[in-house]
Wavefront OBJ file of the C-alpha trace (Angstrom):
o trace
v -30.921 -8.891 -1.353
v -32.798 -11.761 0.175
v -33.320 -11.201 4.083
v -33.071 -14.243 5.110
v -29.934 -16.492 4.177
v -29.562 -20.133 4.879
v -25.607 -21.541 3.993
v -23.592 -23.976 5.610
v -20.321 -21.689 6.049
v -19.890 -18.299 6.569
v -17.142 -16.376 6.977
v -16.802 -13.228 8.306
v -13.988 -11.225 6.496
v -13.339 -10.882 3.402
v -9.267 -10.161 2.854
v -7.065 -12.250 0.979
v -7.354 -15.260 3.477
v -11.092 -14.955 3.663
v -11.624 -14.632 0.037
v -9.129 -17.771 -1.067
v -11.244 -19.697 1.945
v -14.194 -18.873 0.501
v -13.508 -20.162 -3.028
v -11.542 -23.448 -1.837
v -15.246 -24.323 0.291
v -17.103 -23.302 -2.909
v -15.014 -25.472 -5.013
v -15.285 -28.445 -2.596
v -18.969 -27.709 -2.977
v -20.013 -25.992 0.208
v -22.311 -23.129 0.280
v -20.621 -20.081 1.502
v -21.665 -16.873 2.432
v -18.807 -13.770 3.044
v -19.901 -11.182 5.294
v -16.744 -7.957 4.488
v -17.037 -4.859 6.309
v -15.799 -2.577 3.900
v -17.472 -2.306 -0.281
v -15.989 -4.519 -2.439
v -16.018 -2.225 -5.037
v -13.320 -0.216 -2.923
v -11.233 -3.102 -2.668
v -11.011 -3.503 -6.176
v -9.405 -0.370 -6.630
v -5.599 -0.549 -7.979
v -4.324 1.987 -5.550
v -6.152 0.452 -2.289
v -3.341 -1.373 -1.585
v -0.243 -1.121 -3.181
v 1.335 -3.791 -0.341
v 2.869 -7.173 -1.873
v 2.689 -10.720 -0.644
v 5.416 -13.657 -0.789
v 3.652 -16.989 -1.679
v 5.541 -20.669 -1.023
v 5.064 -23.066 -3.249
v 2.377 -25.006 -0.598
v 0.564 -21.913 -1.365
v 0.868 -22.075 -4.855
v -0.925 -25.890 -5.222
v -3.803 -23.857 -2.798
v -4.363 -20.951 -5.516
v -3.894 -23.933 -8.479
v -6.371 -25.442 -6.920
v -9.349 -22.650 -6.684
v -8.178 -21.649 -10.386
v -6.331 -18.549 -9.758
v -2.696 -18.916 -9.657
v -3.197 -19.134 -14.162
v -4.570 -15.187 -13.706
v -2.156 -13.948 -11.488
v 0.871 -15.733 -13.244
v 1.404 -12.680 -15.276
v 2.021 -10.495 -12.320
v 4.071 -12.977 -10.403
v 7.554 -12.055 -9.445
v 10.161 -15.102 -9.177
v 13.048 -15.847 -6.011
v 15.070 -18.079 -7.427
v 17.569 -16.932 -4.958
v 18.161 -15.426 -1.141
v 21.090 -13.609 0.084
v 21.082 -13.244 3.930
v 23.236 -10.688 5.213
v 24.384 -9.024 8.938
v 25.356 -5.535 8.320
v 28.887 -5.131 7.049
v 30.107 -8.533 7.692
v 31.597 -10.043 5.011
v 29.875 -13.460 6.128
v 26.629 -13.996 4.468
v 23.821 -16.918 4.023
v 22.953 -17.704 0.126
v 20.045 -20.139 -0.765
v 19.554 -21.054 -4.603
v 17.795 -23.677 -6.933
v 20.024 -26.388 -7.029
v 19.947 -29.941 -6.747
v 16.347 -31.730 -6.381
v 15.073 -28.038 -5.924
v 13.239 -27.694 -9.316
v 11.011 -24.659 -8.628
v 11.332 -21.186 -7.489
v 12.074 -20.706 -3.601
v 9.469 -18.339 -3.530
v 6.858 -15.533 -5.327
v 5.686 -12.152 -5.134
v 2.254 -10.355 -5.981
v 1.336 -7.183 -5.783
v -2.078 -6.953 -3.138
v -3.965 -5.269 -5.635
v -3.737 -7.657 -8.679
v -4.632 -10.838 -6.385
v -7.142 -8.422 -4.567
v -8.797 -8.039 -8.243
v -9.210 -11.191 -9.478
v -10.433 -12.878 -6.144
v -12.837 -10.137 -6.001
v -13.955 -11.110 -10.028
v -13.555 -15.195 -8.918
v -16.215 -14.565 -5.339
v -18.819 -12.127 -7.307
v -18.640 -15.250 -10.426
v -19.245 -18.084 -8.284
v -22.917 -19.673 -7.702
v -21.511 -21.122 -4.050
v -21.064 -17.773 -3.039
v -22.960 -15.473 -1.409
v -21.344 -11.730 -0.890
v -22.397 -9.412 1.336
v -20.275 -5.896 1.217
v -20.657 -3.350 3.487
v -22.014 -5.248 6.020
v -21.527 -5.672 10.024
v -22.607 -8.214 12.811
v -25.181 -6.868 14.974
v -25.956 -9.835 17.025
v -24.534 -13.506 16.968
v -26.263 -16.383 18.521
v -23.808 -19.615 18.353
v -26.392 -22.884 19.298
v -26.247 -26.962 19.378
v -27.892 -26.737 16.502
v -26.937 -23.586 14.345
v -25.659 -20.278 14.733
v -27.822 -17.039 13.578
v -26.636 -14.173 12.573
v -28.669 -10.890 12.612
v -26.713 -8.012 10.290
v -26.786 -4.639 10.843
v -29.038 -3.984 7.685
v -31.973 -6.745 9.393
v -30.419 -9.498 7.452
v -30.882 -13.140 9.207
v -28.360 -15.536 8.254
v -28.832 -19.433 9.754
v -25.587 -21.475 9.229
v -23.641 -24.956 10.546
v -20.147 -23.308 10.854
v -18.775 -19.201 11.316
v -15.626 -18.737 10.640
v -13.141 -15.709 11.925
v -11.137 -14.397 9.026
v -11.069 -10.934 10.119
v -7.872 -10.473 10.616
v -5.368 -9.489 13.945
v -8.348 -7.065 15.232
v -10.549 -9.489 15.113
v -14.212 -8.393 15.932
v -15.597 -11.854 16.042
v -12.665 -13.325 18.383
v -13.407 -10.252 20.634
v -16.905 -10.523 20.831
v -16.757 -14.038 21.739
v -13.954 -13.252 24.263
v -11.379 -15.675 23.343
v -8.237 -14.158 24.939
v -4.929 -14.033 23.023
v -0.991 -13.915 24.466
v 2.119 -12.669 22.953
v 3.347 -8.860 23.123
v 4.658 -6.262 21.509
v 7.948 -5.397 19.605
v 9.265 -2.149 19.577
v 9.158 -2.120 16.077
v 7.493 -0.692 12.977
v 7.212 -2.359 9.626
v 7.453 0.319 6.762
v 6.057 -0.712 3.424
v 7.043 0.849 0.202
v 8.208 -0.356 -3.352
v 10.724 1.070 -5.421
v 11.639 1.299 -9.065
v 15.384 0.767 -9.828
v 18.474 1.532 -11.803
v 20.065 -2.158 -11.939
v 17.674 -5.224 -12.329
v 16.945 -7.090 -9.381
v 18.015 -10.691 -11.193
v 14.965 -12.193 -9.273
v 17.397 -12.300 -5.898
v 15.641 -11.737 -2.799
v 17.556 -9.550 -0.057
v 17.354 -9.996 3.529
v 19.915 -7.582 5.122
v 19.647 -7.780 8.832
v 20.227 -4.147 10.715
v 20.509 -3.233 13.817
v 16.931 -2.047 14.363
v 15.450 -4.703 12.606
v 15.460 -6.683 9.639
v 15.498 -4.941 6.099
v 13.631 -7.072 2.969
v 14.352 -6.712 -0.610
v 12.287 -8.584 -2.795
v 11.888 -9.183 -6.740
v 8.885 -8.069 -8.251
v 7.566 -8.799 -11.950
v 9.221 -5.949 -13.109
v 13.056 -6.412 -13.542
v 13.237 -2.878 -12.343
v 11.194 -2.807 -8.712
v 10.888 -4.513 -5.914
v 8.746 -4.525 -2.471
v 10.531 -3.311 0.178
v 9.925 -3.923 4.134
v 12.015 -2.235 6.619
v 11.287 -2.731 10.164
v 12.867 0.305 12.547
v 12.247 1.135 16.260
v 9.418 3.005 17.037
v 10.858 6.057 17.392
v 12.785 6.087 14.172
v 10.393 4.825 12.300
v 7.540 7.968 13.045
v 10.288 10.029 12.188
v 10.616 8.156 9.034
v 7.261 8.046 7.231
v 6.934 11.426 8.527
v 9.700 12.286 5.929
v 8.700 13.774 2.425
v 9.494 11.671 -0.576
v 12.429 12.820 -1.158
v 14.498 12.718 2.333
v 12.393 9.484 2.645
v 13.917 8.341 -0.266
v 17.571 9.503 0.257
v 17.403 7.790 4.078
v 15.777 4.508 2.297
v 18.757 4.154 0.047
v 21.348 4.377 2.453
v 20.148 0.776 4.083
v 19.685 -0.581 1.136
v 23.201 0.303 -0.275
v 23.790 0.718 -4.067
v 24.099 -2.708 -5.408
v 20.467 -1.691 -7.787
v 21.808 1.650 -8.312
v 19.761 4.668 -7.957
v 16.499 4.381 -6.042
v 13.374 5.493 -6.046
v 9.712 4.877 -4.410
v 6.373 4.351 -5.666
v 2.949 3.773 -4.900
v 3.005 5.462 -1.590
v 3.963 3.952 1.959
v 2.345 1.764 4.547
v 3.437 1.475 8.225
v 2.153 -1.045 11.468
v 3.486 -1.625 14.735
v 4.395 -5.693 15.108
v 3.302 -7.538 18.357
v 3.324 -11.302 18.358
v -0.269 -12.467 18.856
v -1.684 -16.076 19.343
v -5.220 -17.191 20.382
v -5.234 -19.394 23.394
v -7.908 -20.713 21.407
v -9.222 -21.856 17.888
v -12.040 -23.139 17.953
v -15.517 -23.256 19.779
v -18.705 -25.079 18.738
v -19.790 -23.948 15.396
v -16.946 -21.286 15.250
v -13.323 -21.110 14.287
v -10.536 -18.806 13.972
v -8.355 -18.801 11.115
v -5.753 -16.792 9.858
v -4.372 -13.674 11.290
v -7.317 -13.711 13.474
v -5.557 -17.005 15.417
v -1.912 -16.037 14.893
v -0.018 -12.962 13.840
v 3.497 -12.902 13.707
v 6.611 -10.736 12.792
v 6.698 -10.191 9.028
v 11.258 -11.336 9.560
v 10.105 -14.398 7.321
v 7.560 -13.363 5.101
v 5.231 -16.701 6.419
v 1.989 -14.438 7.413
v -0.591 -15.413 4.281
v 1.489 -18.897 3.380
v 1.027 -19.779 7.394
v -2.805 -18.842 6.726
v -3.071 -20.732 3.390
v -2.032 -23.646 5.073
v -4.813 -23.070 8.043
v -7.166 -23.094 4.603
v -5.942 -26.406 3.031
v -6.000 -27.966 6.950
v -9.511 -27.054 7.276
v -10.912 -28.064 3.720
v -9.485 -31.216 4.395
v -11.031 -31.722 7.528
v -14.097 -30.456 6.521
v -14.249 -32.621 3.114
v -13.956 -35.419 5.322
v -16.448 -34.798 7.660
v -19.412 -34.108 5.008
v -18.182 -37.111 2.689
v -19.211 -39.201 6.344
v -22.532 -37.120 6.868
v -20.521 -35.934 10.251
v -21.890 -32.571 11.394
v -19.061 -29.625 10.022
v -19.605 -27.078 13.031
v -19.216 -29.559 16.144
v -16.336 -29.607 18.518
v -15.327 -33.182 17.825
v -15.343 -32.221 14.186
v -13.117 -28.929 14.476
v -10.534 -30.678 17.136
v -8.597 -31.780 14.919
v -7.633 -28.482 12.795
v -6.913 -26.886 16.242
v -4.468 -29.830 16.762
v -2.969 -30.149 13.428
v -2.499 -26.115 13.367
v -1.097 -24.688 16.326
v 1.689 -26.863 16.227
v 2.581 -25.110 13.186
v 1.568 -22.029 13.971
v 3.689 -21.964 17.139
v 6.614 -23.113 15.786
v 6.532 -20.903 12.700
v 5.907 -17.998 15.831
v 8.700 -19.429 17.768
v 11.118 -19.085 14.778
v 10.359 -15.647 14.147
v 10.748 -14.352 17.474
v 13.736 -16.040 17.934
v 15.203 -14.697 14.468
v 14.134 -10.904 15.166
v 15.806 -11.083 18.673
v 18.904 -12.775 17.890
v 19.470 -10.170 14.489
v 17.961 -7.266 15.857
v 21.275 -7.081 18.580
v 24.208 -4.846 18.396
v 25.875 -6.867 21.062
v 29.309 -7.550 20.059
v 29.283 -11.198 21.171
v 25.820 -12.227 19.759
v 26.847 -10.570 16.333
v 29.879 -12.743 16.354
v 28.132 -16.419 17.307
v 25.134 -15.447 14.501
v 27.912 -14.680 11.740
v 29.661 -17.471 12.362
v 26.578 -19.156 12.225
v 25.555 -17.462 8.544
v 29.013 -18.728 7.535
v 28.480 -21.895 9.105
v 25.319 -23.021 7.355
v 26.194 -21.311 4.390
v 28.619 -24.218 4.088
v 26.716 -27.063 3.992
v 24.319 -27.805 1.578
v 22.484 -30.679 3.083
v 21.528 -28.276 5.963
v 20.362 -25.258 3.115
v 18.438 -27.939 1.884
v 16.628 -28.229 4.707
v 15.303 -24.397 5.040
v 14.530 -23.888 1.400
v 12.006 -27.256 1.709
v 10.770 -26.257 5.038
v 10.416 -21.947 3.020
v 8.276 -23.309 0.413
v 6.150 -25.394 2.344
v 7.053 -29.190 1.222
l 1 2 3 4 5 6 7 8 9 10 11 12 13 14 15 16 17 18 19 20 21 22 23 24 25 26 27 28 29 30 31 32 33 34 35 36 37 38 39 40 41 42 43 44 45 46 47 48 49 50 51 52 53 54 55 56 57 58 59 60 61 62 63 64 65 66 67 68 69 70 71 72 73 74 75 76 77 78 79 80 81 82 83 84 85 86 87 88 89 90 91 92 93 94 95 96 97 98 99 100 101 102 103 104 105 106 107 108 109 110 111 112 113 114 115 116 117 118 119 120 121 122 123 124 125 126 127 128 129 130 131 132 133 134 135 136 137 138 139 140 141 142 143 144 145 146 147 148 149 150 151 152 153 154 155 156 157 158 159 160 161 162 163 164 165 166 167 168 169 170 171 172 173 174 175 176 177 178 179 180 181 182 183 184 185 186 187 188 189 190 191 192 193 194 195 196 197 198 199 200 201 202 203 204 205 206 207 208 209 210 211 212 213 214 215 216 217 218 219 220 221 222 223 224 225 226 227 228 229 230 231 232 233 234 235 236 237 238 239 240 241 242 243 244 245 246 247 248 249 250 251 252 253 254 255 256 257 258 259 260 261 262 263 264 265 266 267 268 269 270 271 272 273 274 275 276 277 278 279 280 281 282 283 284 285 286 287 288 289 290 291 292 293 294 295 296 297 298 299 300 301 302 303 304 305 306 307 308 309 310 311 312 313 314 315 316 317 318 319 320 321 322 323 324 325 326 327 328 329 330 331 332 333 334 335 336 337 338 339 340 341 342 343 344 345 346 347 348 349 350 351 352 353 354 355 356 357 358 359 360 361 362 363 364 365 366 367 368 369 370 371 372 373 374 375 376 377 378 379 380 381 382 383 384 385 386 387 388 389 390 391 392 393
């Protein structure tokens, strides 16, 4: 490995939304380099992360567009349908295909497949230079450049760092940009499950009173991804379960419309907080991803709201090179940090508003939001308008 590297982009992370960044500069002919913390080799492995991911159809053009959505195709679970439910009330929400909606409202992956062949599409591309393990020692952020000394003596120079490190985000804390938002007193809990009845490509969204509860088609007729949010409390008492009382307490929220139930692949579990950066960019340095904004996972937005942050800032940046404008300067990265928090807020807002107003036992909020299920459930014009605004159009 050469010790000293001279790029124009580097990004530090090298998760999903660091990874489709990466190839979207490459292919727009920038010369990257990806700095990842952990081996790639490790990430490549099938049972690293058996987590899925819902993709809008925005997100879809994105992964078109770097040449990856025709390898993952294979793997990709369809919604062609969402049924929105509160508990045992007999009102309910149902969005289809219908009309001028001519594609899917949604799809799923599995982490690991996409994981696999972004890792193949990085390591194959001439634009891209990987670096895996590696860690910042020092960071120098200039007028002119920023330098970058690693942990192993490598010197990178470049004209633009960018933060795709995710919620934690080292670089975000080293530079002390400070974030708002707070906590929920919930815990997402991650499983799939294989199961008796096929899942007809619907997508489930039955809201509890802890917290929401996601059922969602996977490739396989027979499984889908599953996230349950729960209160703290229950929820450590939950994945503390073995499989089998885990899997007996599972199927009572999810009822026995698929028949008998049954998880695979193992279990993940994080608290949720809503977290936004005060904050996205600085000279020479931006935040992107779940390093700016992480939200609660009620609308299954997190990577699509971070694909968009990509197609935003390849847009930007296109423009700025075709015009022999400097990429890393202030006036150059304004207008990304204008163009996405608006979004990014919003899409927060939405959330939080959603989790608080389902996640309520109170007799009189339960009755104004089930009216309100019934309500929209009536008129089409105004489904219309959340399945374009869901898949990203």
């Amino acid at each position: 490995m050469s010790k000293n590297i001279n790029v124009e982009i580097v990004i530090v992370g090298g998760g999903l939304t660091g990874s489709i960044l990466a190839l979207a500069l490459a292919k727009c002919g920038f010369e990257i380099c990806v700095i990842e913390k952990l081996k790639y080799q490790n990430l490549n492995n099938i049972n690293y992360d058996t987590r899925t991911t819902a993709l809008a159809s925005s997100s879809k053009k994105l992964l078109s567009f770097i040449n990856i959505w025709k390898d993952i195709e294979g793997q990709i679970g369809l919604i062609n349908e969402i049924r929105v439910s509160d508990g045992e009330s007999p009102l309910f929400l149902h969005f289809d295909r219908h009309g001028s909606i001519n594609e899917p409202l949604g799809f799923m992956i599995e982490n690991s497949y996409l994981r696999q062949i972004l890792n193949s599409s990085l390591l194959k591309n001439p634009n891209i230079k990987l670096i895996s393990p590696a860690s910042i020692e020092n960071l120098s952020i200039n007028n002119n450049n920023v330098k970058i000394l690693l942990a192993n003596s490598t010197k990178i120079e470049c004209d633009l760092i960018v933060a795709a490190d995710g919620k934690d985000s080292f670089l975000r804390n080293y530079l002390k940009i400070p974030t708002y938002g707070w906590e929920y007193n919930q815990v997402a809990i991650i499983t799939n499950i294989n199961h008796e009845f096929t899942h007809d490509n619907i997508a489930h969204e039955r809201f509890l009173e802890a917290g929401p509860l996601a059922i969602l088609p996977l490739k396989n007729p027979n499984r889908s991804s599953i996230v349950w949010t729960e209160n703290k409390d229950n929820a450590n008492a939950y994945v503390n379960l073995d499989d089998v009382s885990f899997n007996k307490e599972l199927s009572k929220k999810i009822g026995n419309f698929l028949g008998e139930t049954k998880t695979y692949g193992g279990k993940f579990n994080y608290p949720l907080k809503l977290q936004l950066a005060k904050q996205y960019i600085r000279n020479r340095f931006i935040l992107i991803g779940d390093s700016a904004h992480s939200i609660h996972p009620i609308a299954g937005q997190g990577l699509n709201l971070s694909i968009r942050d990509i197609s935003a800032l390849i847009n930007i940046l296109n423009v700025a090179k075709k015009y022999g404008f400097d990429i890393g300067t202030k006036e150059v990265l304004k207008e990304f940090q204008q163009v996405r928090r608006s979004d990014n807020l919003l899409m927060a807002a939405t959330t939080d508003l959603l989790n608080k107003l389902f996640s309520n036992n109170n007799p009189s909020i339960k009755l104004i939001r089930d009216l309100g299920l019934g309500f929209t459930n009536n008129y089409p014009a105004l489904k219309k308008k959340f399945i374009i605004h869901a898949i990203g159009n």
